[in-house]
N, C-alpha and C positions, 0 to 999 in steps of 0.2 A: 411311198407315203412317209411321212415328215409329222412323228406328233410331239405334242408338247402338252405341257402344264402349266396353266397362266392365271393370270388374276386380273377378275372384272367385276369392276363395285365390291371389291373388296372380298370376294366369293373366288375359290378356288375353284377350275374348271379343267375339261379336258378338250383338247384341241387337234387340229391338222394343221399345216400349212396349204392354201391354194396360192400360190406367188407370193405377193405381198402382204398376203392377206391371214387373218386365221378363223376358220372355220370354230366355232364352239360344235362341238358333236350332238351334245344334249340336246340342245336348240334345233340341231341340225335332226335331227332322231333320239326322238325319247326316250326310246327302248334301248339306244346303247348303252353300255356299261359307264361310270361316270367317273373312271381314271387308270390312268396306262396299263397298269398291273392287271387289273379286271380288262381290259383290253386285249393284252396278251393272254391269260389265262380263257378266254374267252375262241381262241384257235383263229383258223385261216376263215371260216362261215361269219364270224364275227367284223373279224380286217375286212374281211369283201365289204359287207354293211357299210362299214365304215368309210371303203372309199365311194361308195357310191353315194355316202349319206355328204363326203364332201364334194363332190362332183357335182349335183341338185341343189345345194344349200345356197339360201337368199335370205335378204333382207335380214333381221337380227342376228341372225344367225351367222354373218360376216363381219368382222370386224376389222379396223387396220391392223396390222401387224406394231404398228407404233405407237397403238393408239393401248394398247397391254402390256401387262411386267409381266416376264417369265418368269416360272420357275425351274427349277430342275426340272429335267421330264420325269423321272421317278424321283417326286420327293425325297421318301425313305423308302430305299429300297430294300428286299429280305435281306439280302445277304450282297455283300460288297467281300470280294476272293481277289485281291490283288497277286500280279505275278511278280516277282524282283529279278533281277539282272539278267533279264531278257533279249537283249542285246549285245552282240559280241564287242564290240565298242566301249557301250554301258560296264558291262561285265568289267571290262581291263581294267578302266578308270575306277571301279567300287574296288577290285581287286590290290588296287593301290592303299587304300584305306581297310584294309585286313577282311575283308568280303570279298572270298575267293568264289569262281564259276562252281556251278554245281551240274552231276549229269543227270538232273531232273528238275522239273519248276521247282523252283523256290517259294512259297506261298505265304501271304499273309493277310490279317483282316483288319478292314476299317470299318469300324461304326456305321450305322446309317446316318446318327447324329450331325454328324461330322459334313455331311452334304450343307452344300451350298450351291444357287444357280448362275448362270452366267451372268456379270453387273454386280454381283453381292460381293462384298469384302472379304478378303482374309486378312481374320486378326490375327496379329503377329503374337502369338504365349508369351507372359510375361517368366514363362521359362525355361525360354531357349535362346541363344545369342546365334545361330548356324540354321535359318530357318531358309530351304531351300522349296526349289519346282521341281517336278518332272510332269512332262507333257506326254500323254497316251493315249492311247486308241481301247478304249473301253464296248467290249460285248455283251449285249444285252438277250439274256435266253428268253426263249419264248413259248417253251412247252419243259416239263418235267422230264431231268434226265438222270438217269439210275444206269450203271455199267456200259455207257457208250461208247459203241466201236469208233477210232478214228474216223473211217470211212464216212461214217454217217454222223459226226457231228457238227456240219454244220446246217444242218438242218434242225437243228435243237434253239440255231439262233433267230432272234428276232431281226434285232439289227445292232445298230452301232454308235456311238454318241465319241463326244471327246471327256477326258478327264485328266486333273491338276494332282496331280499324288502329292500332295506339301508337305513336308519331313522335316523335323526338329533333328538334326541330323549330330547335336551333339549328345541328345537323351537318345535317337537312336543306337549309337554306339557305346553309350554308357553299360557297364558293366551291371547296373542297378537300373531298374526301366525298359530300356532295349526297344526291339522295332513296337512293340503298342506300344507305348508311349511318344515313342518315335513320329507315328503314323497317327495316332487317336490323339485328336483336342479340336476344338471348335472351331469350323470350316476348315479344316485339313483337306476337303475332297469336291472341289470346285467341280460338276458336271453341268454339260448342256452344249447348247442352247437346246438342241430339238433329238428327238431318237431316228435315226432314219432307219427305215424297215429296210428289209435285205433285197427289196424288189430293184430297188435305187444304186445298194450295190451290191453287185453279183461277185465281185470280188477283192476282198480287203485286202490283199497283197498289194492292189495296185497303189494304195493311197501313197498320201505323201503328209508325213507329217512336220508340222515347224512349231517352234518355242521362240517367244520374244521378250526382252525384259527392256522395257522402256524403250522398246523400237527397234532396240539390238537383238540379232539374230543371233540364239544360243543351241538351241538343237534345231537337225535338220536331218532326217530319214524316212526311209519307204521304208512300210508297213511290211515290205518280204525280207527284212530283215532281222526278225525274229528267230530266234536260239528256237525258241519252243513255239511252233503254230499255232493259230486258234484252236484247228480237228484235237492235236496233241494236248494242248491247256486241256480241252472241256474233256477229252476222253482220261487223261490220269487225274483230274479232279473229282469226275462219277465213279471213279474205283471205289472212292473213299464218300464217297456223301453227297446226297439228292441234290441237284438242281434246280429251281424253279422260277416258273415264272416272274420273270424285273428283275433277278438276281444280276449285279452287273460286276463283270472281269475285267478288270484295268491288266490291260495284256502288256505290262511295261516301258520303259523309257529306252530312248536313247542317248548316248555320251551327249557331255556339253553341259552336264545340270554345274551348282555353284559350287560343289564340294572340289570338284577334280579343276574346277581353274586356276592361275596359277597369279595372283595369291586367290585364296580360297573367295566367292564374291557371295553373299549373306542378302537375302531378301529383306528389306527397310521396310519400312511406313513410307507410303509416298511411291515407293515402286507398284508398276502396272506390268501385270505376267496375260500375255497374249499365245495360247495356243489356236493352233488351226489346223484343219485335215482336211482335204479333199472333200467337197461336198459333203460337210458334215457341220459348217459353218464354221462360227470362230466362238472361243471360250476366253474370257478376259476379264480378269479380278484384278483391284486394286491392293493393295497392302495399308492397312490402318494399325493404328497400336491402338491395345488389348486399352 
């Protein structure tokens, strides 16, 4: 199942995909919960509802799919735990720029603020000249996780969305500022289009992910190439602090962002950044000045 967050008559809703189509839930069953978080929170008795409620659903309760704006699927979400140089590739190339590999995630946090959905702009900070992408494969948990064994963490997940990690990549390396400031400022954290539950995929190794910047092809990797796994992310992340439901993990980038090309290439106003993953759809923001 495929859900999303959209806007109809100007009223924020909660959604599924059936094809082309999106199901409103509420409309569809009143008794559901009446957004993702409360969704997830709500366990697998609730998802069941849920798919059965988009399975049955007619008449208003079907909408085109083109016929609504999305939003993020989790607005704001609790807690956004980004991973860095997750990639041994990624790794070398940051490593170039005095960001050496580490022998444990590397962790950082972005805002909820900072979200934006697929189609929404990113505004360029009028204070940064080095404003880059990284394209990633972001996990969305699905139940409360406190000390969790690798073994079993991936049963903690919901599912999977895509995400724009956009980086002021000269206040990130500033001696004064650093990675928040780096990483925090308005729509910094482009997610979407829809969250797909883990029913869809059983296994995130196999994705494939690609980065485009005005058509040209900039990163391009499978998901099993991860320094640190999902099981591994979520299990040294619950050592130190509760997980919960919507909380979403941008499990990092691969080589190819703008820092490490040669000369260095700086996202404009006017550029269009196209992520994409393996049935997970496509993520594509424009660049406007602030």
């Amino acid at each position: 199942m495929r859900l999303v967050t959209f806007l109809a008559g100007g009223e924020r809703r909660v959604g599924a995909l059936r094809g082309d189509a999106v199901v409103d839930l509420n409309r569809a069953d009143p008794a559901l919960p009446s957004d993702v978080v409360a969704l997830l929170e709500g366990g697998a008795a609730v998802l069941d509802r849920a798919r059965r409620a988009v399975a049955a659903a007619a008449g208003a309760a079907v909408q085109p799919l083109a016929a609504v704006k999305l939003l993020a699927p989790i607005p704001r979400p609790p807690k956004i735990i980004c991973v860095g140089r997750n990639y041994a590739d990624h790794a070398a190339e940051a490593a170039a720029v005095g960001l050496p590999p580490t022998d444990r995630p590397s962790i950082f946090v972005k805002v909820s603020s900072t979200v934006i959905a697929a189609g929404e702009p990113i505004v360029h900070p009028r204070t940064t000249e080095q404003l880059d992408y990284e394209g990633e494969l972001a996990v969305v948990i699905g139940r409360r996780a406190k000390d969790v064994a690798k073994e079993d963490a991936l049963s903690y997940v919901a599912g999977y969305t895509i995400f724009n990690d956009v980086s002021a990549r000269d206040l990130q390396l500033a001696k004064s500022g650093g990675v928040t400031l780096g990483k925090n400022f308005d729509s910094a954290a482009p997610m979407g289009p829809y969250l797909v539950l883990t029913d869809e995929v059983p296994d995130p190794t196999k994705l494939t992910l690609r980065t485009y910047v005005n058509g040209e092809e900039r990163q391009h990797a499978s998901v099993a190439g991860l320094i640190f796994d999902i099981p591994t992310i979520i299990a040294f992340l619950t050592q130190q602090l509760t997980l919960e439901p919507g909380d979403v993990i941008p499990t990092g980038t691969p080589a190819g962002v703008g820092f490490a090309r040669k000369p260095p290439t700086w996202l404009k106003p006017g550029d269009v950044v196209r992520v994409d993953i393996d049935g997970l759809g496509v993520l594509e923001n424009s660049v406007i000045a602030a």
